[in-house]
C-alpha positions, 0 to 999 in steps of 0.5 A, spaced: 896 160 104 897 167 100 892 169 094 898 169 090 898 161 089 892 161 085 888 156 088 880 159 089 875 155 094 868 155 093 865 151 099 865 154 106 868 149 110 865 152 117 860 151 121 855 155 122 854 153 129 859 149 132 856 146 137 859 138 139 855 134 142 854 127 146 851 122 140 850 116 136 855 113 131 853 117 126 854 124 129 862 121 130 863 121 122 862 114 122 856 114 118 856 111 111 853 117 108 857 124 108 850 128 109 850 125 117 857 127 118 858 132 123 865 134 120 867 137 126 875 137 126 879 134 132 886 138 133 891 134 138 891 139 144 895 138 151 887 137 154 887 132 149 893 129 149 891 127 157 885 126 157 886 120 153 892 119 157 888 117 163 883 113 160 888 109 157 892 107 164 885 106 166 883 101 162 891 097 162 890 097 169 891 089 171 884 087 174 888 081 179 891 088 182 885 091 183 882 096 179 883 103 181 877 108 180 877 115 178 873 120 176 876 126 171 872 133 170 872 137 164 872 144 168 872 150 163 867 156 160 864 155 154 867 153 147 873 151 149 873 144 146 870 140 153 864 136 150 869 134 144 874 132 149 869 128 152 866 125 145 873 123 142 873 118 150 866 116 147 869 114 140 874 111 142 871 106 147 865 106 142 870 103 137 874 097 141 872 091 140 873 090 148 869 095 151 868 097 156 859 098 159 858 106 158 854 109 160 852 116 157 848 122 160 849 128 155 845 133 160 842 132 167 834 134 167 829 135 173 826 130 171 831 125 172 825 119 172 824 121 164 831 122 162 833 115 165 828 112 160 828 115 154 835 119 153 840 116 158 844 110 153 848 105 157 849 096 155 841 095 156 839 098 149 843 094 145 843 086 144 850 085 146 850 089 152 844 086 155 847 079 153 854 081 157 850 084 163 847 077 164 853 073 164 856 078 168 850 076 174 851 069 171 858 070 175 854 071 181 850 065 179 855 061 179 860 064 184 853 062 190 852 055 187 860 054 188 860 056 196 854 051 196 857 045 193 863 047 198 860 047 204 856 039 202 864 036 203 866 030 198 861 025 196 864 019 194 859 018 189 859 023 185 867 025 186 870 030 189 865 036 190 871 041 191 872 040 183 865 042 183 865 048 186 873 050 182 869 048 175 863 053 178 868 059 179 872 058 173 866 058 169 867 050 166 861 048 169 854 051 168 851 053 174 843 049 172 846 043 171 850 042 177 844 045 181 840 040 177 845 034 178 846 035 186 839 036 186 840 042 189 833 047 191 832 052 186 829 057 191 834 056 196 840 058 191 836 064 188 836 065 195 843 065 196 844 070 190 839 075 193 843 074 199 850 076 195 847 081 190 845 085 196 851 085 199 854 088 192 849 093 190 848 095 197 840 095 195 835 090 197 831 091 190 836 091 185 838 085 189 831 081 187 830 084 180 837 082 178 837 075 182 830 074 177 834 077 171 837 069 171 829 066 171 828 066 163 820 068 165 822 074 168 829 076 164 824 081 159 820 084 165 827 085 169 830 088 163 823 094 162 824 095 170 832 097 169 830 101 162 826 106 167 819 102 165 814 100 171 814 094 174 810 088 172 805 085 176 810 080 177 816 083 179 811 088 184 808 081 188 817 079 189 818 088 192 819 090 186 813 095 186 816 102 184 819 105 177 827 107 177 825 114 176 818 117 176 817 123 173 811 128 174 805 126 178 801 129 184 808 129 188 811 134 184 818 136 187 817 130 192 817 126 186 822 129 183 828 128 188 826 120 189 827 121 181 834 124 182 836 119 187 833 113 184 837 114 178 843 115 181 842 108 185 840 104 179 847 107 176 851 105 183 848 099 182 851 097 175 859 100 178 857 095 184 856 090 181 862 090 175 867 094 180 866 087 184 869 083 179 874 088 177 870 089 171 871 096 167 865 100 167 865 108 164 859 114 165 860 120 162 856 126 163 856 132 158 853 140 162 853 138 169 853 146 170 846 145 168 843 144 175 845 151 178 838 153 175 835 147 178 831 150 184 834 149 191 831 143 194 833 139 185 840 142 185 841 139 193 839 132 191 843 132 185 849 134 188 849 130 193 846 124 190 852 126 184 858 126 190 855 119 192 857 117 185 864 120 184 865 116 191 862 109 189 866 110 182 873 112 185 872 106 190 869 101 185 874 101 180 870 105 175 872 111 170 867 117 171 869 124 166 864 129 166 864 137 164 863 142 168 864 150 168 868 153 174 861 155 177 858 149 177 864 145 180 865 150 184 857 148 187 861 140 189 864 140 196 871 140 197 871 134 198 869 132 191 874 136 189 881 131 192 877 126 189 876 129 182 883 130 177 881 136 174 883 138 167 882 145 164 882 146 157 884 153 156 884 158 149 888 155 143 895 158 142 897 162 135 900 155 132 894 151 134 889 156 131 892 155 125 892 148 126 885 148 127 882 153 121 887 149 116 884 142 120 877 144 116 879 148 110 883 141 109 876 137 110 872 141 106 869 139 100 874 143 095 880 139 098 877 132 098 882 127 094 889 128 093 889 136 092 888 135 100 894 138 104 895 141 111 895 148 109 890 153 112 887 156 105 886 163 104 888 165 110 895 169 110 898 169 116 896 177 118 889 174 119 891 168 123 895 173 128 888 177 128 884 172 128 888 169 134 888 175 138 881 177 138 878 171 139 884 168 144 884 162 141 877 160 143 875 153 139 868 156 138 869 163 137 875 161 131 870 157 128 864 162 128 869 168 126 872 164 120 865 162 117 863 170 117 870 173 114 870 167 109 862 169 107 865 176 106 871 174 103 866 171 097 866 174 090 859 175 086 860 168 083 861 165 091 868 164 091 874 166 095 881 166 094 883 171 100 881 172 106 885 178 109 885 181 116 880 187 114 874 180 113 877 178 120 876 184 123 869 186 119 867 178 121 868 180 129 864 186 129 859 183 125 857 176 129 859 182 136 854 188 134 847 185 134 844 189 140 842 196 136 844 203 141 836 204 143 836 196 147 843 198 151 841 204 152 834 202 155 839 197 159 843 202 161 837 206 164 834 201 167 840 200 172 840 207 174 833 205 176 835 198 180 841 205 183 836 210 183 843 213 181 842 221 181 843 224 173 846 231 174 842 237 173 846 239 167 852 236 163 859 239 166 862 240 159 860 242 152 855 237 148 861 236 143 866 233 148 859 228 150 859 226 143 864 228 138 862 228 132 864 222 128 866 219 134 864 211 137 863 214 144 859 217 147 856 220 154 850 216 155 848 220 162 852 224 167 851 221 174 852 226 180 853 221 186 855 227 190 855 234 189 860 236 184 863 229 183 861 226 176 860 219 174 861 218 166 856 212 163 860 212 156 857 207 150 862 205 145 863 199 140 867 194 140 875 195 141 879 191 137 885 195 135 890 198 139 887 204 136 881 204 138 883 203 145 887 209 144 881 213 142 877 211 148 883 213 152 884 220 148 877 222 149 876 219 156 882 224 158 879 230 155 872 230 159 877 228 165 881 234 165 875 238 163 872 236 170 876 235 175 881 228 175 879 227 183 872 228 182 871 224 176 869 216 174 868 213 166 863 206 167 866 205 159 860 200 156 862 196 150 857 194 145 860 189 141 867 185 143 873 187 146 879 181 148 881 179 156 888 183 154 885 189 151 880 190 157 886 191 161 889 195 157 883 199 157 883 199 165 890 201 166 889 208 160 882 209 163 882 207 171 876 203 171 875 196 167 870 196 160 863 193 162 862 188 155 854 189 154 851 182 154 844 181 154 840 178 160 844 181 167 847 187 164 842 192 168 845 188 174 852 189 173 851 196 171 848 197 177 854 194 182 859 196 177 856 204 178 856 203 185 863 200 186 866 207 182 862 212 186 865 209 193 871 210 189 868 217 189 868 217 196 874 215 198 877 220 192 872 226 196 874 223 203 883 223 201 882 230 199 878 233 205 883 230 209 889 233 205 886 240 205 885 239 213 892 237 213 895 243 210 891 247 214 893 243 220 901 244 218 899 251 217 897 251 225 902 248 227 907 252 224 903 258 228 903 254 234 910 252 234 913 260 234 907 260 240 910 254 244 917 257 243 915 263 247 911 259 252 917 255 253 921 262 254 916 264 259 915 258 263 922 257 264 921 265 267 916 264 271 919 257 274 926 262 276 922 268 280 917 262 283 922 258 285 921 259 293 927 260 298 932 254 300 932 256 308 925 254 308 922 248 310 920 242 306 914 243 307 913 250 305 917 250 299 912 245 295 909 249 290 902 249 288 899 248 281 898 254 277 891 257 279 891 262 274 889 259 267 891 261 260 886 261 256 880 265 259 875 261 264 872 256 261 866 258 264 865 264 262 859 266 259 860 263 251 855 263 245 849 264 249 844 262 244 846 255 245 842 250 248 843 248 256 846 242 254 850 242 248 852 249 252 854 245 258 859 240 253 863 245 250 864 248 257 866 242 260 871 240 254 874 246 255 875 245 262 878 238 261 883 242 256 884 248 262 885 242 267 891 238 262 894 244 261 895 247 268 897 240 270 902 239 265 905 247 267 905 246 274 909 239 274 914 242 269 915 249 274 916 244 280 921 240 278 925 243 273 926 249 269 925 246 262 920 241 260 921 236 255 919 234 249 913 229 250 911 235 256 912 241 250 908 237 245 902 235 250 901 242 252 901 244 245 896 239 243 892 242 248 893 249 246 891 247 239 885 243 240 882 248 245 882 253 239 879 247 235 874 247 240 873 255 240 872 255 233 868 249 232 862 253 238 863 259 234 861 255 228 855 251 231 852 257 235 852 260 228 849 255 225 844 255 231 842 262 229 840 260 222 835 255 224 831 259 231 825 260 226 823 252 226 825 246 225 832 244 221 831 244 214 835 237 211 840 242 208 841 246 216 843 238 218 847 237 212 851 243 214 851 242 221 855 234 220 859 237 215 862 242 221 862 236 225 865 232 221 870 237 219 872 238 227 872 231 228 877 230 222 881 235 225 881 231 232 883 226 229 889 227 226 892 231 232 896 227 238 890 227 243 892 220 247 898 225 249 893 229 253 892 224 258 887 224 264 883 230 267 882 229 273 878 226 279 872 229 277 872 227 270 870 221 269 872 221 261 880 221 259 882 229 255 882 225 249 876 221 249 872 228 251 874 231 245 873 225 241 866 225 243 865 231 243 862 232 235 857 227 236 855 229 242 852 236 239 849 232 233 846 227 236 843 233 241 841 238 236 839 233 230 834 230 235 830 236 238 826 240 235 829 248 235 824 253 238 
């Protein structure tokens, strides 16, 4: 509604920490007192809307067809409305006057033995619950003593036995009176139900304690032991001699898991016996994503004690819903998975943000009575967007931020008649900016510590580039993972508007250009809010994504954050010295090819005065390889000073290149005049990688000179990879497969030899100890 309408609220509708929770009736709104009500407002989602879909097929299912089970999970992070979901299915089988048993578990603990008894709420804590439970074994009581009498045949005294047996069934007749009127054995009829109770619970001991649930001298000890007390003496001298789930005790982690699979045993138990006569019968489990921060041996047991109950209630007929981030359903198998209908609650969209900001404002005490209408109060229409846009239509986050815009908006006598998109703004960085810069900076240094990330020994640009003044950013260190190669941690405040984002952008563009755009990265820290849509917004102006600081593990996504941006660095730094060799590489080839043209011309020359006489015979007309080489001898005395065996390598390497090219010159010169293009491009490679070689000598005997005096510095052994790797680069990038083999004496290809070349020396001079 605009603030020209007149109206003026005085009671802030919202609540102060909206959190919704599994409970008693007077947390649903159906207390007597207004003071109990929780006045959580339910708007009609899609989630919802399903939800209650399926609940409502399950419990329309016919049980003469047999009950179909089916385990729902709630999957989605938190605020998004997952426990209210589950609660609206609580109040709702609450209210029918049918319901179903239901058991309620509002978050798993450790200490399951102890959950089970004080804080687990199922049929067994109401009077009408234990009394339906006890007919429910009297069903069993009854269906036992029928196949007793229908295996006696007829008496022609007492009728027709068979009539019996139908009136036990159809529960006409009572079982204790026909036991008594037939003269039956009690304990062999309680044996009986034993018998088809342990078929049912797949368990001897609740087999025993309910068949005893029928005894009235035992009834108050069964229902203590399945209320998670310890068995009495009695129940102890019939097997029953350990508590559902013990807690605690000398035991320790032992104790704890039997807890944990006690309790879901007891839990099984009860789907048992109501899926067996296709009775409907719902649990649900609010937190299951609680168990990840359970210790490994805990979380094992829980996960798969819980997969054996989603299998039990899925087969037996009952309804299971749970909540569960996507970190915790992800702990399930995938097996669990097929057998789990999965709804995902997602962010409001803008109509149902409205609905809900006007769902409290409706509910509020200013509203009450017939001035109650569906309108969402003071808040216009440009806040509603805002407010959509920067908690994207989160329940939780829409709630918390209209609470505060609505304290803003207050007058000095406490009252609001506007709240505008400037509040909602206000309201966002307020409830967002509660860490002070000294504690983001503290955690951002201690992810430098986890990296033992290097700080530059001097900023690359002016301190008022750094830190404008007046501005929301500011450089908080400059990294340097490599020698000139900076790496920006920028902290600034929340980002909400586009002219914020434009800002941040603006100011990161400037230190790029004042850099080098291929040797710089921003790791941008954002204390306070930015949106899911505006962090990829950022992401595409700035090149890398905005961490949001948040308290807890922020020193450890800094710190993966830093090294996924300096391995961006590398692979920058790598791309660019592979450009430059690559230029110079086509600068060489330019060169070589003018000296392959006049290479060829002199081939195609020597191939004319060489070729011999045609009245000579075959055999003397044969031509013999070139025997003089075209480069001087490979074997000439080159870079003395070197060490005998990395002399010998060299030398070898161009003895191999002399070789390729002498093969290749005496093939075309025996059979042709002119020599092909793969012949061409195979001597020119050779040609050109010889003269790599040469160079790369040159450079390692220059180098050796430097290091004579002693053992290298790790600065001479930097330099030395650096010409190593440079000489490898160039290797690589030239059609060394082309040159083949060289030779019987050989054992290594052309190309694998000058391929291993560069690792050959380093291995040998970085290994010795220089003279």
């Amino acid at each position: 509604m605009a603030s020209g309408s007149g109206d003026i609220w005085h009671s802030n509708p919202f609540p102060l920490i909206p959190v919704v929770r599994l409970g008693p009736s007077a947390d649903l709104g159906a207390a007597p007192v207004e003071a109990a009500d929780s006045g959580n407002a339910t708007v009609g989602t899609p989630t919802l809307k399903e939800l209650s879909q399926l609940v409502d097929d399950y419990l329309a299912e016919s049980p003469a067809g047999g009950r179909r089970g089916r385990t729902i999970a709630l999957v989605g992070e938190f605020g998004l409305g997952k426990s209210h979901a589950l609660r609206e299915v609580y109040a709702t089988l609450g209210a029918r006057p049918d319901g179903p048993p239901m058991w309620i578990v509002d978050e798993p603990s450790q200490d399951m033995g102890r959950m089970y008894r004080d804080r687990l709420r199922g049929p067994g804590d109401t009077t009408r619950g234990r009394r339906a439970f006890e007919e429910l074994v009297r069903d069993y009581y009854a269906y036992v003593t029928a196949n007793r009498v229908g295996a006696q045949g007829s008496d022609p005294r007492l009728g027709t036995l068979d009539e019996i047996a139908a009136g036990l069934r159809d529960r006409s007749l009572d079982p204790d009176k026909v036991v008594s009127a037939l003269r039956y054995d009690p304990e062999v009829i309680h044996a009986d139900l034993r018998g088809t109770l342990g078929e049912v619970t797949e368990h001897r001991r609740f087999a025993a304690a309910l068949a005893l649930l029928q005894d009235p001298p035992f009834t108050r000890m069964v229902w203590r032991w399945l209320n998670g007390e310890e068995p009495a003496e009695a129940l102890r001298e019939r097997g029953i001699t350990e508590a559902i789930g013990p807690s605690g005790g000398p035991g320790g982690q032992q104790d704890t898991a039997a807890g944990i699979d006690r309790v879901f045993d007891a839990l099984a138990v009860q789907g048992f016996v109501h899926g067996r006569v296709g009775s409907p019968y719902v649990l649900l489990m609010d937190s299951l994503e609680k168990v990840l921060d359970w210790p490994e041996e805990n979380r094992r047991t829980f996960v798969d004690a819980f997969e054996r109950l989603v299998n039990i209630y899925a087969s037996r007929g009952g309804l299971l819903v749970f909540c569960v981030s996507p970190d915790g359903l992800q702990a399930l198998r995938p097996s669990v998975h097929e057998r789990v209908v999965q709804l995902w609650p997602t962010g409001f969209d803008e109509e149902l943000t409205g609905e809900l900001v006007a769902a409290y404002v409706e509910a509020g005490p200013d509203r009450a009575g017939p001035r109650a209408r569906r309108s969402s109060g003071p808040f216009g229409p440009e806040a509603l967007r805002l407010l959509y846009d920067l908690t994207e239509g989160v329940p939780r986050e829409v709630l918390r931020t209209c609470r505060q815009a609505w304290q803003f908006s207050e007058n000095e006598h406490g009252a609001v008649r506007e709240v505008t998109a400037a509040a909602v703004l206000a309201a966002v960085r307020s409830l967002h900016e509660k860490v002070s810069r000294r504690e983001v900076t503290a955690d951002v240094h201690k992810a430098l510590d986890l990296g033992q990330w290097r700080i530059a020994s001097r900023d690359p640009v002016p301190a008022r580039m750094s830190a404008p003044p007046g501005g929301q950013e500011e450089v908080l260190y400059w990294l340097a993972p490599a020698p000139n190669t900076y790496l920006a941690v920028i902290l600034t405040r929340s980002v909400l508007l586009a002219d914020d984002a434009e800002r941040v952008a603006a100011h990161v563009h400037g230190l790029r250009s004042a850099v080098h755009p291929a040797r710089f990265e921003v790791l941008l820290v954002v204390n306070g809010h930015v949106s899911q849509p505006m962090q990829d917004r950022l992401a595409r102006s700035i090149g890398s994504r905005p961490l949001v600081y948040r308290q807890g593990a922020f020193p450890q996504s800094a710190d993966e954050a830093l090294r996924q941006l300096g391995r961006r660095l590398e692979e920058g730094r790598r791309e660019e010295d592979l450009g430059r060799l690559s230029e110079r590489m086509h600068r060489d080839l330019e060169q070589q090819r003018a000296q392959l043209d006049a290479l060829r011309q002199a081939m195609a020359a020597f191939a004319l005065e060489a070729r011999p006489p045609a009245a000579l015979p075959r055999e003397e007309r044969s031509v013999p390889p070139l025997t003089g080489p075209a480069h001087p001898p490979a074997t000439e005395p080159s870079a003395p000073e070197l060490p005998g065996p990395v002399r010998r390598r060299f030398r070898e390497a161009l003895a191999v290149l002399d070789a390729v090219t002498r093969r290749v010159a005496g093939r075309t010169m025996t059979h042709r005049t002119t020599a092909t293009p793969v012949e061409l491009g195979a001597l020119g490679c050779a040609t050109l990688v010889r003269a790599l070689t040469e160079d790369f000598r040159g450079s390692v005997a220059a180098w050796h000179r430097t290091a004579l005096r002693g053992v290298p510095t790790e600065a001479q052994l930097t330099e030395l990879r650096r010409i190593c790797r440079e000489y490898e680069s160039a290797v690589e990038v030239l059609p060394v497969h082309l040159l083949g083999s060289a030779g019987h004496p050989h054992p290594l290809t052309a190309a694998r030899t000058v391929e291993v070349l560069a690792e050959e020396v380093w291995g040998t001079l970085s290994a010795a100890t220089v003279p």
